[in-house]
C-alpha positions in Angstrom: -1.3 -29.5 43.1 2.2 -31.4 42.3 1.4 -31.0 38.4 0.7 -26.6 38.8 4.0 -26.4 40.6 5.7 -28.4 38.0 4.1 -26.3 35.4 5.1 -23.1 36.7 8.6 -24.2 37.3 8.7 -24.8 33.8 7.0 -21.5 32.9 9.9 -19.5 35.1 12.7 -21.6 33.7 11.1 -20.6 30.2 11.0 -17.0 30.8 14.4 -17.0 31.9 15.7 -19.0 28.8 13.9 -15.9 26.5 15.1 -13.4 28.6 18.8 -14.8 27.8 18.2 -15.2 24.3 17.0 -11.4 24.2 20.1 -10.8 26.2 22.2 -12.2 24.5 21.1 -10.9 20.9 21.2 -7.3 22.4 24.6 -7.8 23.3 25.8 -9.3 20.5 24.3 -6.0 18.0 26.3 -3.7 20.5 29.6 -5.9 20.1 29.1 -5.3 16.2 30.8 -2.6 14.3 27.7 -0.4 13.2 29.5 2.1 10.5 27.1 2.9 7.5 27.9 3.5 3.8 27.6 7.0 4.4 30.4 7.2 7.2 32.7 5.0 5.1 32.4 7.3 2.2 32.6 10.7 4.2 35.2 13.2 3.0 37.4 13.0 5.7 37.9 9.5 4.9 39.6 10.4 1.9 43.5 12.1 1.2 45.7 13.5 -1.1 48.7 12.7 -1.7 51.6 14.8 -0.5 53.4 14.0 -3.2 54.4 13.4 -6.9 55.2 9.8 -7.4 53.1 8.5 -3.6 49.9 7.6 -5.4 50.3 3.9 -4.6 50.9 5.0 -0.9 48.3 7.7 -0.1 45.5 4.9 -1.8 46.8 2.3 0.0 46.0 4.7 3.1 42.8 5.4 2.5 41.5 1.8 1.9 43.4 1.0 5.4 41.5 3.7 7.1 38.4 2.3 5.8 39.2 -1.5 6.8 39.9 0.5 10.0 36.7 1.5 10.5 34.7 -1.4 10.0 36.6 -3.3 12.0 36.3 -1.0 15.0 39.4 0.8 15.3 38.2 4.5 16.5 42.1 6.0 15.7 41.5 5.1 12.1 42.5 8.9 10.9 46.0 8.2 12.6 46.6 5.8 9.4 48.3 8.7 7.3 50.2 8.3 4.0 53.4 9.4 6.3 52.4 6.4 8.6 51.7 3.9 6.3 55.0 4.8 4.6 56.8 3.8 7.8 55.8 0.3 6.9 55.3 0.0 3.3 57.8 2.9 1.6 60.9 2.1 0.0 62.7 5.3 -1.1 64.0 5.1 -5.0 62.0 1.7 -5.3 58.3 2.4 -4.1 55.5 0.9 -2.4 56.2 -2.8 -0.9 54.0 -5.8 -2.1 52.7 -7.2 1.2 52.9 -4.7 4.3 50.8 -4.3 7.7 50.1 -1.1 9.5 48.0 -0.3 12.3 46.6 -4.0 12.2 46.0 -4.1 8.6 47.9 -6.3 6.2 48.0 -4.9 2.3 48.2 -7.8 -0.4 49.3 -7.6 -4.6 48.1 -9.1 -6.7 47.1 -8.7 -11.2 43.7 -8.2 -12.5 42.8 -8.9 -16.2 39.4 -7.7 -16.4 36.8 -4.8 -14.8 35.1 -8.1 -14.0 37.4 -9.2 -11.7 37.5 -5.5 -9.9 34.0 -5.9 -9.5 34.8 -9.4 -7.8 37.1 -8.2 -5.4 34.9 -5.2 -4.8 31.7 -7.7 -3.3 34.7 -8.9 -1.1 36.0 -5.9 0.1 33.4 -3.3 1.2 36.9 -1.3 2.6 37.5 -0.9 -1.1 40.8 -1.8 -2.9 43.6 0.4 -4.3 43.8 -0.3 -8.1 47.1 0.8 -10.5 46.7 2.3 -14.0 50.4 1.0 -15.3 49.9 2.9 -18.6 49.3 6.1 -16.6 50.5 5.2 -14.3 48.3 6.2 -11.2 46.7 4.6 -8.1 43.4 5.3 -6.8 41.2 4.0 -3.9 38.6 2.3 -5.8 35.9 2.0 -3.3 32.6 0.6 -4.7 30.5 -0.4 -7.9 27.3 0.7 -8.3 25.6 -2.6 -10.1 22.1 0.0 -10.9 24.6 3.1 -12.6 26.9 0.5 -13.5 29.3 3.0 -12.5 32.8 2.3 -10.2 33.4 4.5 -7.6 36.6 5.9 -6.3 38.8 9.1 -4.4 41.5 9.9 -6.6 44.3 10.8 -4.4 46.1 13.4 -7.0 45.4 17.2 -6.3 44.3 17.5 -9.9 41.0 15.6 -9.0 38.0 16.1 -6.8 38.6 15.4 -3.0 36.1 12.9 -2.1 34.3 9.9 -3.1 33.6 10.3 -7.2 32.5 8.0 -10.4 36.2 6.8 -11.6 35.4 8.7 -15.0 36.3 11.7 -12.8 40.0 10.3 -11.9 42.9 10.1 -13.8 42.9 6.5 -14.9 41.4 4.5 -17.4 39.2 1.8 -15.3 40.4 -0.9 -18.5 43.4 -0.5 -17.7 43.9 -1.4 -14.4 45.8 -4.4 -13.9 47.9 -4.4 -10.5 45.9 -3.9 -7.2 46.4 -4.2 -3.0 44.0 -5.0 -1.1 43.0 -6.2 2.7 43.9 -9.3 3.6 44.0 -9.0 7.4 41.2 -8.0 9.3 38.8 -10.0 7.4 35.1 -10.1 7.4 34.0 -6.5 7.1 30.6 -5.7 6.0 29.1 -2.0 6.1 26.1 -1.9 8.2 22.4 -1.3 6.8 20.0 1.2 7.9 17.8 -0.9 8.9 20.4 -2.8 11.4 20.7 -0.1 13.5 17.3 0.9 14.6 16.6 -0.6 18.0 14.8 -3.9 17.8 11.7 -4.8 20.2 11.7 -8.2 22.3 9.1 -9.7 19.7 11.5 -9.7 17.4 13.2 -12.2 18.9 11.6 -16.1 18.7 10.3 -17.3 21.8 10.5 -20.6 23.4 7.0 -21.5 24.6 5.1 -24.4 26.4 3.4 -26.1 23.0 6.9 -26.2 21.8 7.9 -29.1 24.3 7.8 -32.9 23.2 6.5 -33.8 26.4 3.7 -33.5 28.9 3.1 -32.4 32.1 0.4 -35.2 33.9 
């Protein structure tokens, strides 16, 4: 008798410990930021500038609105070009090097190659704002396909299509990029998969079980 009620302590102390761990992985996919490649890249995402000469400024908004967005921030379309100018905007001398709005933090830096775009793209899902200095002309460069082997971007100048577009469709040459901003602060981001965000069953969590103890009940 003493060794089935020492059994089926252990079983109830078991099914609490799975129903924790189920718990606790539930929780843990609503704490996450679930926005997909599709909602990053929608059109309202995107701006123009309202502008001559704010290219720099109205890129550097977009790409804040996007790092917005994947790090939770539901007033993410209150990051404006206006806004961010607040922070970053120097009139006569132009957009700063290092500035934070809304809780992100904008870094410059130099590139040398479309390699190293490509780098800083696996880094920064929120995309980063990359200068033509020979056109001169900012964009929000936003992605790289690695099957087109195409860069992706929204070209803030009224001349070019709203939206995200290949960057043959912008006003830059891609080669000749070689100052860029990007997010420094939050960091982490990641755009969720499809597949993340169906609901998962309890066997797909792992499950403690009696044959997994090192010892015996006698």
């Amino acid at each position: 008798m003493r060794k089935w009620i020492v059994l089926l302590g252990l079983l109830a102390v078991i099914v609490m410990l799975n129903c924790g761990e189920v718990q606790a992985a539930e929780n843990a996919e609503k704490d996450k930021v679930n926005i997909t490649f599709e909602e990053l890249n929608d059109e309202e995402v995107f701006i123009k500038q309202s502008r001559r000469g704010t290219c720099t400024l109205a890129s550097s908004a977009m790409i804040m609105r996007r790092a917005a967005m994947l790090s939770g921030d539901e007033d993410w379309a209150a990051i404006t070009e206006s806004s961010v100018g607040s922070a970053a905007w120097q009139e006569g001398v132009g957009i700063s090097w290092v500035f934070t709005y809304a809780g992100v933090t904008m870094q410059h830096d130099y590139v040398s190659s479309t390699e190293e775009l490509r780098q800083l793209l696996e880094e920064h899902p929120e995309g980063i704002v990359a200068y033509d200095t020979w056109t001169p002309h900012a964009i929000a460069l936003t992605d790289y396909d690695e099957e087109e082997e195409i860069f992706y971007c929204s070209d803030p100048s009224e001349a070019c299509p709203a939206g995200r577009v290949p960057v043959s469709e912008a006003m830059i040459d891609i080669e000749d990029v070689s100052v860029v901003w990007y997010v420094t602060c939050p960091t982490d981001l990641s755009v969720a998969e499809e597949d993340s965000l169906q609901i998962r069953e309890i066997g797909d969590y792992p499950l403690l079980s009696l044959d997994k103890m090192d010892f015996m009940v006698k």
